[in-house]
The first five atom37 places (N, CA, C, CB, O) and aatype in JSON, in Angstrom:
{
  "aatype": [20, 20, 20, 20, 20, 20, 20, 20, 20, 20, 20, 20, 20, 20, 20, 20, 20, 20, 20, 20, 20, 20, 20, 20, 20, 20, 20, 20, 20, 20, 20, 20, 20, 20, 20, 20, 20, 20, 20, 20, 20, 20, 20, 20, 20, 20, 20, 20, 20, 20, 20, 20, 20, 20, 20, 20, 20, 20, 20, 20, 20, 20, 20, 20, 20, 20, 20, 20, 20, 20, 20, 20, 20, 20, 20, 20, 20, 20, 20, 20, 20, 20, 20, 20, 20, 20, 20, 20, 20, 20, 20, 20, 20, 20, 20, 20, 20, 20, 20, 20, 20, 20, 20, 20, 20, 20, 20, 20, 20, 20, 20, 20, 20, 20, 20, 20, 20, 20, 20, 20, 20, 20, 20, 20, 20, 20, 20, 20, 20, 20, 20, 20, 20, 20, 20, 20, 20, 20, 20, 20],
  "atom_mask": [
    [1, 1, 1, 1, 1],
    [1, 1, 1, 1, 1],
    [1, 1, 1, 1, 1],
    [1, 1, 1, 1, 1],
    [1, 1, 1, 1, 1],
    [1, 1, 1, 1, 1],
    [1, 1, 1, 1, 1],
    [1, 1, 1, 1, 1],
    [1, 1, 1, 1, 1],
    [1, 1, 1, 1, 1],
    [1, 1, 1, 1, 1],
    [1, 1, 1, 1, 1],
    [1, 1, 1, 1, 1],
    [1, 1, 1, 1, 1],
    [1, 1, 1, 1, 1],
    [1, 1, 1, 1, 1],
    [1, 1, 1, 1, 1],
    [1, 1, 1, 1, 1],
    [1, 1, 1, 1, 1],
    [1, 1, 1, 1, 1],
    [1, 1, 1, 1, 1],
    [1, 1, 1, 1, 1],
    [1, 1, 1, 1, 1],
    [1, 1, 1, 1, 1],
    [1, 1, 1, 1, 1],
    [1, 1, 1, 1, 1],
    [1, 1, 1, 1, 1],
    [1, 1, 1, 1, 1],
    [1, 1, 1, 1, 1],
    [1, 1, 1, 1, 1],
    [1, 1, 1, 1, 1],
    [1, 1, 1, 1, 1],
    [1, 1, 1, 1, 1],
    [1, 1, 1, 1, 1],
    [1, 1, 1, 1, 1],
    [1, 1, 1, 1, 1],
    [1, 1, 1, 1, 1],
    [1, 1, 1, 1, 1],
    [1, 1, 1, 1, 1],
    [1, 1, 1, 1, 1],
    [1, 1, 1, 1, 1],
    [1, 1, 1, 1, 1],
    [1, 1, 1, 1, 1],
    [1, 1, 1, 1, 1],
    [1, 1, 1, 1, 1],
    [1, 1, 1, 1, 1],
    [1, 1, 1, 1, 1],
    [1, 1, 1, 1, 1],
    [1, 1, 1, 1, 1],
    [1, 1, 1, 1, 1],
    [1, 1, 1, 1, 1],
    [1, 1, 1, 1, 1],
    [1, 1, 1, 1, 1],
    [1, 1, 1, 1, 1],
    [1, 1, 1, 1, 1],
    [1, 1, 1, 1, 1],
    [1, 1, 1, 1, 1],
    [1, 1, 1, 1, 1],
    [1, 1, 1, 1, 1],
    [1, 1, 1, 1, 1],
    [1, 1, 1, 1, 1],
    [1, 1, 1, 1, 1],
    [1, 1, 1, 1, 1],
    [1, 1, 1, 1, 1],
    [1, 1, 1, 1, 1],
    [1, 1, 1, 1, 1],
    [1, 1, 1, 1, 1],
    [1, 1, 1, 1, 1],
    [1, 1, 1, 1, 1],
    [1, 1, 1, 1, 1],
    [1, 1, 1, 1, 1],
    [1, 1, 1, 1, 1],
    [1, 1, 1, 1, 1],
    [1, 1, 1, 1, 1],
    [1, 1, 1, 1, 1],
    [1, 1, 1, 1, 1],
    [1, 1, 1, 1, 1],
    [1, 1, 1, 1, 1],
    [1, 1, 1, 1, 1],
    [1, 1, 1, 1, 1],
    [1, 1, 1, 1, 1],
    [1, 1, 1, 1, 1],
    [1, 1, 1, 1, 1],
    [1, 1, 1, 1, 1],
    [1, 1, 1, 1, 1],
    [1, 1, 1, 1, 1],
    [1, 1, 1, 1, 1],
    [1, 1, 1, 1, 1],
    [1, 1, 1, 1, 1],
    [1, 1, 1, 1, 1],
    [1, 1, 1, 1, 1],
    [1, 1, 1, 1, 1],
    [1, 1, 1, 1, 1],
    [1, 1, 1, 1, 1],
    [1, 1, 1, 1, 1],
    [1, 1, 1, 1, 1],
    [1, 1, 1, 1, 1],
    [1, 1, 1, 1, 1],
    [1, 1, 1, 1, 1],
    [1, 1, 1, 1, 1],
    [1, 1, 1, 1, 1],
    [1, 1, 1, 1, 1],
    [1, 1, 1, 1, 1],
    [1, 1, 1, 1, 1],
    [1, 1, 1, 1, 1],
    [1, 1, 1, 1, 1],
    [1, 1, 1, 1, 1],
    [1, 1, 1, 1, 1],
    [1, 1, 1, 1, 1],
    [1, 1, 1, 1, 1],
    [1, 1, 1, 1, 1],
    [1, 1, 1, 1, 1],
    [1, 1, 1, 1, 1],
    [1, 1, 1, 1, 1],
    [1, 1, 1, 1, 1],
    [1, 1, 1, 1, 1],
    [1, 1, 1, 1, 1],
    [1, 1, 1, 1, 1],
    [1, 1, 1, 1, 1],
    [1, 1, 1, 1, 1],
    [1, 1, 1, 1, 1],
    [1, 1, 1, 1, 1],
    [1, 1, 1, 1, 1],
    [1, 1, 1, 1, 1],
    [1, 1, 1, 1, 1],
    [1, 1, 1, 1, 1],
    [1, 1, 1, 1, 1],
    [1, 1, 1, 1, 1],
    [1, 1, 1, 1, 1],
    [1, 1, 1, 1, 1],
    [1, 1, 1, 1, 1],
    [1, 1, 1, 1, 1],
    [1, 1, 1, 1, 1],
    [1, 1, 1, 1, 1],
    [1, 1, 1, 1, 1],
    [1, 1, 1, 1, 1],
    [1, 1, 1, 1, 1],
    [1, 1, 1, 1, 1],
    [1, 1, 1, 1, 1],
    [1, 1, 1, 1, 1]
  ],
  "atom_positions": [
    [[0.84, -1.18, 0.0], [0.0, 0.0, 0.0], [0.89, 1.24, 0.0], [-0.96, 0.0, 1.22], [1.81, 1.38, 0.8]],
    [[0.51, 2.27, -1.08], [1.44, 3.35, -1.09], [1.24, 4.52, 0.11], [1.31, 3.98, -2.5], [0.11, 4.91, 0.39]],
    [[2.36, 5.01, 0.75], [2.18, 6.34, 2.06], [1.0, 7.19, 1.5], [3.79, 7.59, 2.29], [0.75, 7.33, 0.3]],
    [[0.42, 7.64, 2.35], [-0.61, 8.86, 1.52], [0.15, 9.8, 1.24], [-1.86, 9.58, 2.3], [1.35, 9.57, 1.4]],
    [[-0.19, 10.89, 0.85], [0.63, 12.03, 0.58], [0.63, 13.06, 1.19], [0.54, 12.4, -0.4], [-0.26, 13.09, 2.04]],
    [[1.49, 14.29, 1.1], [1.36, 15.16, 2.53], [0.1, 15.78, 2.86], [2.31, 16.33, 2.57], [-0.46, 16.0, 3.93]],
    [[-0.32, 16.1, 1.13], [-1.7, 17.26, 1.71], [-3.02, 15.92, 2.51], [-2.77, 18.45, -0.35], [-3.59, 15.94, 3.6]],
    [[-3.04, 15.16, 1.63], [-3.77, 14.06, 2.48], [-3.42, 14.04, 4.42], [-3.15, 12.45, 1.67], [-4.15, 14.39, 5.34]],
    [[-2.39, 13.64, 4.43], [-1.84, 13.23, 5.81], [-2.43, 15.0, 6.46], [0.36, 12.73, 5.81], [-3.32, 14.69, 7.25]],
    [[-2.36, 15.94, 6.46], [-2.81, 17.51, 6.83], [-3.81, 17.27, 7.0], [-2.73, 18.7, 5.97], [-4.26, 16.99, 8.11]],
    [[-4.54, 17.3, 5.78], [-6.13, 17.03, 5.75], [-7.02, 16.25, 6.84], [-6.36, 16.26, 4.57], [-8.18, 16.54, 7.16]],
    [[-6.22, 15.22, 7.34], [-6.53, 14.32, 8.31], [-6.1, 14.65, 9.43], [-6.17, 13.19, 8.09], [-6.41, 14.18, 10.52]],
    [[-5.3, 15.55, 9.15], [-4.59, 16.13, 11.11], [-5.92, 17.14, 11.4], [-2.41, 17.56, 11.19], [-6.61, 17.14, 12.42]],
    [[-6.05, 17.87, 10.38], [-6.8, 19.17, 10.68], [-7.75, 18.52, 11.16], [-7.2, 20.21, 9.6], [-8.15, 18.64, 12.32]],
    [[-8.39, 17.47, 9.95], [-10.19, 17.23, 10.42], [-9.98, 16.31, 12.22], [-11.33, 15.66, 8.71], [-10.99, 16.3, 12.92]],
    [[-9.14, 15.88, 12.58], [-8.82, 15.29, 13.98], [-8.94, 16.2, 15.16], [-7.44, 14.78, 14.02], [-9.46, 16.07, 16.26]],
    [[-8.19, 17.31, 14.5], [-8.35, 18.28, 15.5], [-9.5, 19.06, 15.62], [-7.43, 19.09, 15.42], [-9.91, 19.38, 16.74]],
    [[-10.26, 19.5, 14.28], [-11.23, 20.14, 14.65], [-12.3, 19.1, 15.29], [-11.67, 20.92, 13.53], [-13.01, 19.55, 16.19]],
    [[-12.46, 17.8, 14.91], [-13.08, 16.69, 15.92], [-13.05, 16.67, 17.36], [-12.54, 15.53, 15.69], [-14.04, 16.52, 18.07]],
    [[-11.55, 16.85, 17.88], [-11.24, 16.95, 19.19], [-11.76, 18.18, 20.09], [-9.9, 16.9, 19.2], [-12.47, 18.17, 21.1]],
    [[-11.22, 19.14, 19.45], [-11.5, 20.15, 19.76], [-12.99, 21.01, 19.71], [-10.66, 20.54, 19.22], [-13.35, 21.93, 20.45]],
    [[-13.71, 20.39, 18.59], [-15.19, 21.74, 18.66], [-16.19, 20.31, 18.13], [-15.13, 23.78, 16.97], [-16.9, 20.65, 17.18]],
    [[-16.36, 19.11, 18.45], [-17.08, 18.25, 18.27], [-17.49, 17.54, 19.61], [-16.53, 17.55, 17.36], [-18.61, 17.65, 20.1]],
    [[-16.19, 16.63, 20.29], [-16.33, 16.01, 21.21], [-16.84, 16.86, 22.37], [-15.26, 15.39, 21.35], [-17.93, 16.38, 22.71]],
    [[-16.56, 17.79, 23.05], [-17.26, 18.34, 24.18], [-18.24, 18.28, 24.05], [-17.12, 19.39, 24.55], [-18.92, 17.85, 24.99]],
    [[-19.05, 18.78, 22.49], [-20.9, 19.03, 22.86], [-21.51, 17.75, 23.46], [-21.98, 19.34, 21.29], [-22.66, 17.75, 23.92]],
    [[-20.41, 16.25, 23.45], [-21.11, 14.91, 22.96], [-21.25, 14.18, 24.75], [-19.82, 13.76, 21.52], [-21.2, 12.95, 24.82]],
    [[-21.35, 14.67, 25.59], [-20.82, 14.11, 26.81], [-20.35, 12.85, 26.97], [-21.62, 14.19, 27.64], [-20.95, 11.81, 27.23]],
    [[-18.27, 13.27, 26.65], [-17.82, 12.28, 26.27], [-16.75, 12.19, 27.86], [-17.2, 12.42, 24.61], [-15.61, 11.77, 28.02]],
    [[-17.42, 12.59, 28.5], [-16.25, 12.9, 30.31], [-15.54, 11.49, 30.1], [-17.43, 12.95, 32.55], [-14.33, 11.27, 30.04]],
    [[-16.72, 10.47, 29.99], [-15.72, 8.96, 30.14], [-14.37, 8.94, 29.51], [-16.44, 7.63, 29.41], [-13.42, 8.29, 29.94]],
    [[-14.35, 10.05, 27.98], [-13.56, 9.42, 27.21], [-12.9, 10.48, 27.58], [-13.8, 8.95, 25.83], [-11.84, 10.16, 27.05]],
    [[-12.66, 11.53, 28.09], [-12.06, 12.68, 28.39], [-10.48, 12.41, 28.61], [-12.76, 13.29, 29.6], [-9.98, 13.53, 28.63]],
    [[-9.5, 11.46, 28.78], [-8.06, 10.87, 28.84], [-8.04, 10.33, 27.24], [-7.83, 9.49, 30.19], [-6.91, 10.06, 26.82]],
    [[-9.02, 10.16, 26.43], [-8.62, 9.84, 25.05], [-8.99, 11.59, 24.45], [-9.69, 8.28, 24.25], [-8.58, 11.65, 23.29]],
    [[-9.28, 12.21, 24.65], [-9.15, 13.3, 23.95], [-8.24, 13.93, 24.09], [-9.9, 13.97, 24.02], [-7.8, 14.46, 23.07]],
    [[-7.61, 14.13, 25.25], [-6.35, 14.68, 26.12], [-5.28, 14.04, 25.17], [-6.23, 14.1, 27.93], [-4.42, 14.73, 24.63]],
    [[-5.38, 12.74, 25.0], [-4.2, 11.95, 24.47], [-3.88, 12.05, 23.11], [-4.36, 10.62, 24.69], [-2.71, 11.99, 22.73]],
    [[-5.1, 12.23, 22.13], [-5.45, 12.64, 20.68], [-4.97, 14.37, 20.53], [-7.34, 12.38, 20.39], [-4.41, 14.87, 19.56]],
    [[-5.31, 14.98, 21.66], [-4.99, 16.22, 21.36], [-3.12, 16.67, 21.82], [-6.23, 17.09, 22.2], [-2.32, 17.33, 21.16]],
    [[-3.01, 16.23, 22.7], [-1.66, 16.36, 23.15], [-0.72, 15.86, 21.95], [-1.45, 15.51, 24.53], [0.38, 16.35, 21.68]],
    [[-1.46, 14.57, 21.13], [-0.56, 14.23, 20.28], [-0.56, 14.97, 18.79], [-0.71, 12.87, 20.22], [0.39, 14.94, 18.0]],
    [[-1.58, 15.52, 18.62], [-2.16, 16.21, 17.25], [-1.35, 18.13, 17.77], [-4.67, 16.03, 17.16], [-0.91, 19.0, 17.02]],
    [[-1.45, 18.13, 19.26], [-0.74, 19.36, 19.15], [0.59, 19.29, 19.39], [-1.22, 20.29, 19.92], [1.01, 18.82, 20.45]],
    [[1.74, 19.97, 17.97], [3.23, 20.04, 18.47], [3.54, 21.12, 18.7], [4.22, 19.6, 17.7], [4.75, 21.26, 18.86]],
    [[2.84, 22.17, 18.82], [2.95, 23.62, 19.19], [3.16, 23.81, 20.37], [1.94, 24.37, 18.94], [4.29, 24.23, 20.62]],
    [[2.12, 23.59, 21.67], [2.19, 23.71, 22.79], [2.83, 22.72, 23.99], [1.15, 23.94, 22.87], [2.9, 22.86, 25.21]],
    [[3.41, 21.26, 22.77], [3.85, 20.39, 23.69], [5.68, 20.88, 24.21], [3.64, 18.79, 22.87], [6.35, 20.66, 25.22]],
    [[5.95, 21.69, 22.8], [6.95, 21.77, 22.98], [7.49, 23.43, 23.77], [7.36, 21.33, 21.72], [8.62, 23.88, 23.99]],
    [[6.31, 23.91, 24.01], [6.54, 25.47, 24.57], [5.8, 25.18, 26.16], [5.53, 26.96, 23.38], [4.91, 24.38, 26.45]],
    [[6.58, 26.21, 27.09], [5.86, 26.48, 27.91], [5.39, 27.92, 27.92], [6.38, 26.06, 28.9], [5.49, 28.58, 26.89]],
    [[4.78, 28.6, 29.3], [5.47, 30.25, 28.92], [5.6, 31.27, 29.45], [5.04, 30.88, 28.14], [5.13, 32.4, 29.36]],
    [[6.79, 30.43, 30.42], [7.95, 30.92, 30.49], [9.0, 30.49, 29.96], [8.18, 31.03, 31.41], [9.91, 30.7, 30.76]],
    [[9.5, 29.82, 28.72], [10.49, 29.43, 27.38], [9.45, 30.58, 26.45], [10.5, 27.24, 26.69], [9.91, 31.62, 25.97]],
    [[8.18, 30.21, 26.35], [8.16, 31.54, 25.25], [8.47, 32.75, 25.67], [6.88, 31.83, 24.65], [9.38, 33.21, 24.98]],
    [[8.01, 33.68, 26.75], [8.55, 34.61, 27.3], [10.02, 34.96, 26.99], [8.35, 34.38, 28.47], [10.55, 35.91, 26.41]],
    [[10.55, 33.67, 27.66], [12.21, 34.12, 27.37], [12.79, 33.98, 25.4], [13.36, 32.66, 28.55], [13.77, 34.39, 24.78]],
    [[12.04, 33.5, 25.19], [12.11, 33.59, 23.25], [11.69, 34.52, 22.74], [11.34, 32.64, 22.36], [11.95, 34.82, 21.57]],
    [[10.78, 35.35, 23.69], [9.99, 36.8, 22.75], [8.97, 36.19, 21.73], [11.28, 37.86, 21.63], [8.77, 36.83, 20.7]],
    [[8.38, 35.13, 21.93], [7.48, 34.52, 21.12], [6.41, 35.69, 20.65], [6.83, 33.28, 21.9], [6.17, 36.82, 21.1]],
    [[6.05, 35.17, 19.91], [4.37, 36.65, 19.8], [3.12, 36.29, 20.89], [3.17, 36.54, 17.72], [2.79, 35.34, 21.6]],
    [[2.57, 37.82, 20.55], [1.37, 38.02, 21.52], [0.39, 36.58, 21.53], [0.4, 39.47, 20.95], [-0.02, 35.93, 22.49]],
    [[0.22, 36.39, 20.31], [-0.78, 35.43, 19.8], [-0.06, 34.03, 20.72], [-0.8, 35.32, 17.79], [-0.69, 33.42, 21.58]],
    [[1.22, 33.75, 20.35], [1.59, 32.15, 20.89], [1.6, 32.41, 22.33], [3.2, 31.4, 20.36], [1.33, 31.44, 23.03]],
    [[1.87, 33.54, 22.92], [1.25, 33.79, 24.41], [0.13, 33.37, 24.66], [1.1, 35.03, 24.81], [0.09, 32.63, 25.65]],
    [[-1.02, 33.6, 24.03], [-2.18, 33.83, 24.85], [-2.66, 32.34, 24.58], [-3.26, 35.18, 24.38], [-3.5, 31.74, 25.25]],
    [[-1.83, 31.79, 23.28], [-2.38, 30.2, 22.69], [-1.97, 29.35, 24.61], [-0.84, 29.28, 20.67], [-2.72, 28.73, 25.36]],
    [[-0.52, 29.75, 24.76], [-0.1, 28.99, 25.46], [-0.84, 29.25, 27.22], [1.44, 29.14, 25.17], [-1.13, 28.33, 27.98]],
    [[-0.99, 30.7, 27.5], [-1.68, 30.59, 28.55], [-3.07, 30.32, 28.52], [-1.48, 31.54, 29.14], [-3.66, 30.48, 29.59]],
    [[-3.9, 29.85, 27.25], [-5.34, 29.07, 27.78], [-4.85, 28.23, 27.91], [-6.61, 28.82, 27.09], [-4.98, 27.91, 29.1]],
    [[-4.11, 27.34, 27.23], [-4.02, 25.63, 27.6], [-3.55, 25.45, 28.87], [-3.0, 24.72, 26.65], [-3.84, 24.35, 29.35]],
    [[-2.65, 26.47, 29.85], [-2.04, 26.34, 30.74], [-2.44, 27.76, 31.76], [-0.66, 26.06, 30.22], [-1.49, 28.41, 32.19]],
    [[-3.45, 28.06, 32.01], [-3.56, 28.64, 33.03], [-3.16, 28.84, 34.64], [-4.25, 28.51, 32.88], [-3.52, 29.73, 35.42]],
    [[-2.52, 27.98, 34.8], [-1.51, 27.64, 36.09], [-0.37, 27.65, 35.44], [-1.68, 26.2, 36.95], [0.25, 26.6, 35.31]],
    [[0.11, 28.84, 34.94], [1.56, 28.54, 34.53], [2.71, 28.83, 35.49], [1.86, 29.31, 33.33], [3.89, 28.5, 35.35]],
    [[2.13, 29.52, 36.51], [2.79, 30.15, 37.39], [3.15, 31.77, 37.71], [3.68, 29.58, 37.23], [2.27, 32.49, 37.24]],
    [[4.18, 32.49, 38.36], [3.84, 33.48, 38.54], [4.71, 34.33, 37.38], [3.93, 33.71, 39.94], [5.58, 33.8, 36.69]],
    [[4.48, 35.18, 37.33], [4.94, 36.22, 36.38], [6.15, 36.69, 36.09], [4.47, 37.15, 36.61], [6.59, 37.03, 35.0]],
    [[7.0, 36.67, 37.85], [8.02, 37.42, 38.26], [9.54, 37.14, 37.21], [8.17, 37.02, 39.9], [10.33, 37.98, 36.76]],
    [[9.53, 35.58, 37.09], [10.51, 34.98, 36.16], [10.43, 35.5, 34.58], [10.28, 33.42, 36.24], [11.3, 36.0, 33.87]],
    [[9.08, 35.19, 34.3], [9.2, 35.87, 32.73], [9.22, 37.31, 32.55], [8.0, 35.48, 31.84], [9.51, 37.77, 31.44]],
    [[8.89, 38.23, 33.74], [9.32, 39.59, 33.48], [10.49, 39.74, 33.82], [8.63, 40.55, 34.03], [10.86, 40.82, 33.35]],
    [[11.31, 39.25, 34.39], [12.55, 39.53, 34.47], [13.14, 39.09, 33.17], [13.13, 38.96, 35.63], [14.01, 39.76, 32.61]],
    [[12.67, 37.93, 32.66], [13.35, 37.24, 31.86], [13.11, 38.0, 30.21], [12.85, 35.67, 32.08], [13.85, 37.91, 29.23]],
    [[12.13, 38.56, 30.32], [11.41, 39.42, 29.31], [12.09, 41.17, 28.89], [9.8, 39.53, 30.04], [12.12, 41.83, 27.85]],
    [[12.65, 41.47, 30.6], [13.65, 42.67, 30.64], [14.97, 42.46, 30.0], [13.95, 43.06, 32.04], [15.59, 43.28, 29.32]],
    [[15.36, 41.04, 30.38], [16.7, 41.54, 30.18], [17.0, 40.45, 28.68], [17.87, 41.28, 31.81], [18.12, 40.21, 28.22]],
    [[16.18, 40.13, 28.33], [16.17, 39.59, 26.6], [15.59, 40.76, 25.72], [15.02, 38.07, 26.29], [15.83, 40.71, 24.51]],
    [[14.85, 41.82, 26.24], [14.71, 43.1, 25.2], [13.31, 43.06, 24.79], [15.73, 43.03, 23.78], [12.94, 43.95, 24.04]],
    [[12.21, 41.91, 25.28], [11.17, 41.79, 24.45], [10.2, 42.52, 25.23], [10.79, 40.39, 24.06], [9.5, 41.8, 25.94]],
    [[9.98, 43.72, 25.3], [9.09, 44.75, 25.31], [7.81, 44.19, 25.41], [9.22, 45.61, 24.21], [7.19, 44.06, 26.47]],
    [[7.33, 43.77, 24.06], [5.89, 43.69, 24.23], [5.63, 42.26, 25.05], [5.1, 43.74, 22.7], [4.54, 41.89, 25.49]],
    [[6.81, 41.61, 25.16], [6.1, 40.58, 26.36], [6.17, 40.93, 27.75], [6.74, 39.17, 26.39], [5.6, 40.31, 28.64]],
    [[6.81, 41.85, 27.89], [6.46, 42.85, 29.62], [5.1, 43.17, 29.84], [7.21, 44.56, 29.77], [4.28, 42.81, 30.69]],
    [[5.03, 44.41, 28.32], [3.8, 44.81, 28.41], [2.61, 44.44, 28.87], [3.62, 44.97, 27.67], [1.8, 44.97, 29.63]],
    [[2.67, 42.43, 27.71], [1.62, 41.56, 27.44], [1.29, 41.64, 29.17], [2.05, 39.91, 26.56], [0.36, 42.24, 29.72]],
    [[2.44, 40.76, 29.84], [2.33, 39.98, 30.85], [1.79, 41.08, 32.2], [3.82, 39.18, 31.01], [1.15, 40.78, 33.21]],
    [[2.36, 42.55, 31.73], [1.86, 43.74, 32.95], [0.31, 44.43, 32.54], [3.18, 45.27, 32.97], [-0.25, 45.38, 33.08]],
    [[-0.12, 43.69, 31.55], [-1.78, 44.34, 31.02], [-2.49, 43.29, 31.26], [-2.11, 44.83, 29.29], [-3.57, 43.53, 31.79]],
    [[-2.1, 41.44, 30.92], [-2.56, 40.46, 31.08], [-2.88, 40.18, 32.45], [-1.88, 39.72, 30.55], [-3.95, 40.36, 33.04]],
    [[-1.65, 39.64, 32.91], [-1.37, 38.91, 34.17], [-1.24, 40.38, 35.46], [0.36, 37.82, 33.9], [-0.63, 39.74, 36.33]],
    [[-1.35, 41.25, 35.85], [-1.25, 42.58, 36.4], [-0.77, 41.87, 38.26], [-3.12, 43.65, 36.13], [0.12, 42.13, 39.07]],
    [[-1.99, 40.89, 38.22], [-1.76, 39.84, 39.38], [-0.6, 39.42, 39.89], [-2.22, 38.75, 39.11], [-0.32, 39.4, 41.09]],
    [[0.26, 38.99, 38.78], [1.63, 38.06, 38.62], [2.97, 38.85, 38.42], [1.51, 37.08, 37.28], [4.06, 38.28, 38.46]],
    [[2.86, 40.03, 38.23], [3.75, 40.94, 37.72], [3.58, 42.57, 38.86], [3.27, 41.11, 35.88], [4.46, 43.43, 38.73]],
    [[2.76, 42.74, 39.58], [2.49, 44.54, 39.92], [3.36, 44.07, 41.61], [0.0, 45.38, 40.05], [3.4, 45.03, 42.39]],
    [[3.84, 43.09, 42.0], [4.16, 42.99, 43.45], [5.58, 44.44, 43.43], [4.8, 40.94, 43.92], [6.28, 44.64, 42.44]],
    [[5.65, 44.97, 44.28], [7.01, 45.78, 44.05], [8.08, 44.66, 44.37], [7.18, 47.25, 45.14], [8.04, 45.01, 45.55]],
    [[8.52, 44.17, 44.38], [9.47, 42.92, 44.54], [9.54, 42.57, 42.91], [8.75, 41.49, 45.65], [10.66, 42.55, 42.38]],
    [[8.53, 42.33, 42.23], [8.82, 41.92, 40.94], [9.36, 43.0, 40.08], [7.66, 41.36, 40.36], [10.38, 42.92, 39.39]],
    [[8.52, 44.08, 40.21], [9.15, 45.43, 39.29], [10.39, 46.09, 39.62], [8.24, 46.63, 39.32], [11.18, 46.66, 38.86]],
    [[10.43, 45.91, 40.86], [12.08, 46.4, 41.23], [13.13, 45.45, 40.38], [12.47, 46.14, 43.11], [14.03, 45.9, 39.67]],
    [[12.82, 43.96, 40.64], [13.72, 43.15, 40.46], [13.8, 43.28, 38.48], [13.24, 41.58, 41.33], [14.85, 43.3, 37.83]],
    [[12.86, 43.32, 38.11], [12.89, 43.74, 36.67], [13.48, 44.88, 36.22], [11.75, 43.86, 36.23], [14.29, 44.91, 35.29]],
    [[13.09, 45.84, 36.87], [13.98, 47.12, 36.95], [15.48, 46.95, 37.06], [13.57, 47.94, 38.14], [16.27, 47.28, 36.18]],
    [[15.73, 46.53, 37.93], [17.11, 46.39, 38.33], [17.68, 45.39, 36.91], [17.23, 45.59, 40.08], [18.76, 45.56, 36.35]],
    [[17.0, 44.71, 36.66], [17.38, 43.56, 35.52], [17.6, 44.65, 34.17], [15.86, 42.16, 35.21], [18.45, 44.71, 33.28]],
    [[16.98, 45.08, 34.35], [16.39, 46.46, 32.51], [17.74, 47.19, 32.96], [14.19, 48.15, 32.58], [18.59, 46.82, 32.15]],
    [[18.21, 47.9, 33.73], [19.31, 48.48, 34.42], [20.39, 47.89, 33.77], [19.33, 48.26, 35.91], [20.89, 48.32, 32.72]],
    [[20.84, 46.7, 34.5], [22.14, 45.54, 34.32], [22.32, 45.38, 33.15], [22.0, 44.12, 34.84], [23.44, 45.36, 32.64]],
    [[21.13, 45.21, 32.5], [20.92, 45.21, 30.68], [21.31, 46.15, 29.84], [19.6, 45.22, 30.22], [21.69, 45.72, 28.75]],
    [[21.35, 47.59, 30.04], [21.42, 48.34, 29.4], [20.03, 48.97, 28.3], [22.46, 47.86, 29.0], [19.92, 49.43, 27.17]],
    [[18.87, 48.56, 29.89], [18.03, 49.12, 28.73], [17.16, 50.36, 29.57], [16.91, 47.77, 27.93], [16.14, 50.11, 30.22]],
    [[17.63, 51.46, 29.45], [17.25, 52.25, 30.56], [15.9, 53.18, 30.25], [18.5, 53.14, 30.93], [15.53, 53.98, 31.1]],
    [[15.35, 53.07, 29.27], [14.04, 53.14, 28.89], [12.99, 52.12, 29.89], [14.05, 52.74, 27.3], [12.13, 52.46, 30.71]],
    [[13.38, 50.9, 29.5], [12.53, 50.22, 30.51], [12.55, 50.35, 31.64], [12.55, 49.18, 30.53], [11.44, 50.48, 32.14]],
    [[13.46, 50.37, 32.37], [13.67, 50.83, 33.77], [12.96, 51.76, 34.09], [14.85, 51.2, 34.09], [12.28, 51.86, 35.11]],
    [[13.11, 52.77, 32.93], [12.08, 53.95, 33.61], [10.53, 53.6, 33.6], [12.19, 55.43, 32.73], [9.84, 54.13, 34.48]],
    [[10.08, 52.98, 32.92], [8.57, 53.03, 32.55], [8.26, 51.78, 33.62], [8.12, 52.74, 30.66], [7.09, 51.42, 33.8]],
    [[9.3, 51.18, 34.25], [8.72, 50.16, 35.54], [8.84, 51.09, 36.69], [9.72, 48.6, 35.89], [7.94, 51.29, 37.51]],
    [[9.89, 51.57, 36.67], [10.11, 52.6, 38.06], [8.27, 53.53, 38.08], [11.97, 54.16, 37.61], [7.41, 53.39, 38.95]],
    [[8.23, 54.28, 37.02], [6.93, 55.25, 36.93], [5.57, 54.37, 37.2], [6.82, 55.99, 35.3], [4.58, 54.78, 37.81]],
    [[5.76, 52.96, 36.55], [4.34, 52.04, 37.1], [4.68, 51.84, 38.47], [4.02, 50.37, 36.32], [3.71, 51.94, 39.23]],
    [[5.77, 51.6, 39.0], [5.48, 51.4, 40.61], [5.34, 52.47, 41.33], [6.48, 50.71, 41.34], [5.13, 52.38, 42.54]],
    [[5.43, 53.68, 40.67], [4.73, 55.32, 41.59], [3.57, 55.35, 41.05], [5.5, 57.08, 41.31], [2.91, 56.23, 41.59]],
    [[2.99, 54.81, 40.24], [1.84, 54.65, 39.68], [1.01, 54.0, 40.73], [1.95, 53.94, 38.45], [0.01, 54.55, 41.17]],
    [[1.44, 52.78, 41.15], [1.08, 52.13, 41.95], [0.9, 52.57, 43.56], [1.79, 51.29, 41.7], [0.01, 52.58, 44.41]],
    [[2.0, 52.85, 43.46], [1.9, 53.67, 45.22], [0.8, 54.58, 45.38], [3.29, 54.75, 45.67], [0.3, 54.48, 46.5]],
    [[-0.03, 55.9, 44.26], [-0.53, 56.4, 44.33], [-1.88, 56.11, 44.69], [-0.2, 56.79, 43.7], [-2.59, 56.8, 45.41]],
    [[-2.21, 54.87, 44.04], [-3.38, 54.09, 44.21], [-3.89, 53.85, 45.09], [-3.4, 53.24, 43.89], [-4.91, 53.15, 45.04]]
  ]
}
């Protein structure tokens, strides 16, 4: 029997996933709920291989952020990827994570320590605009 071919083999990933994903829930399939997990974990190579805090520290985009924090909403706290986010240069994942996560990121312990990181870095723009959110904060 000959391999199928690629667009075939796609064709069949996609229709799996959209099965998994926007079919099976309506079907009350709880029993089977460890075979969907297992179909989907394996149909997804995007999120198996990211966490995010590795995307954070990659500067991934907004979009593979937000992919990665629904699947993982306990990702943990903030403090690591904003630091880690200061002193790799990626701006809009500070931003993301100080508009998103505000929870995980506004402790003064975290913004100092980011600050101080943006500092060490040589990026003294950021420093300032964390220093001004934590008088921001105090005012509150």
């Amino acid at each position: 029997m000959a391999k199928p071919s690629l667009p075939l083999l796609t064709t069949v990933v996609t229709t799996a996933i959209v099965v998994c994903r926007e079919c099976l829930p309506g079907y009350d399939v709880d029993s089977l709920s460890h075979v969907v997990g297992l179909l989907d974990g394996y149909l997804n190579t995007f999120s198996s291989n990211w966490t995010v805090p590795r995307a954070c520290n990659a500067g991934l985009s907004l979009r593979a952020l937000e992919y990665l924090t629904t699947r993982d909403p306990d990702w943990g706290d903030g403090k690591d990827a904003a630091y880690v986010a200061v002193t790799k240069k990626s701006l809009h994942v500070l931003k993301w994570l100080n508009e998103c996560y505000p929870d995980r990121t506004s402790s003064e312990a975290c913004i100092r320590g980011a600050a101080r990181a943006a500092m060490q870095a040589g990026h003294a723009e950021v420093a300032r605009e964390l220093e001004q959110k934590l008088k921001r904060q105090r005012l509150e």
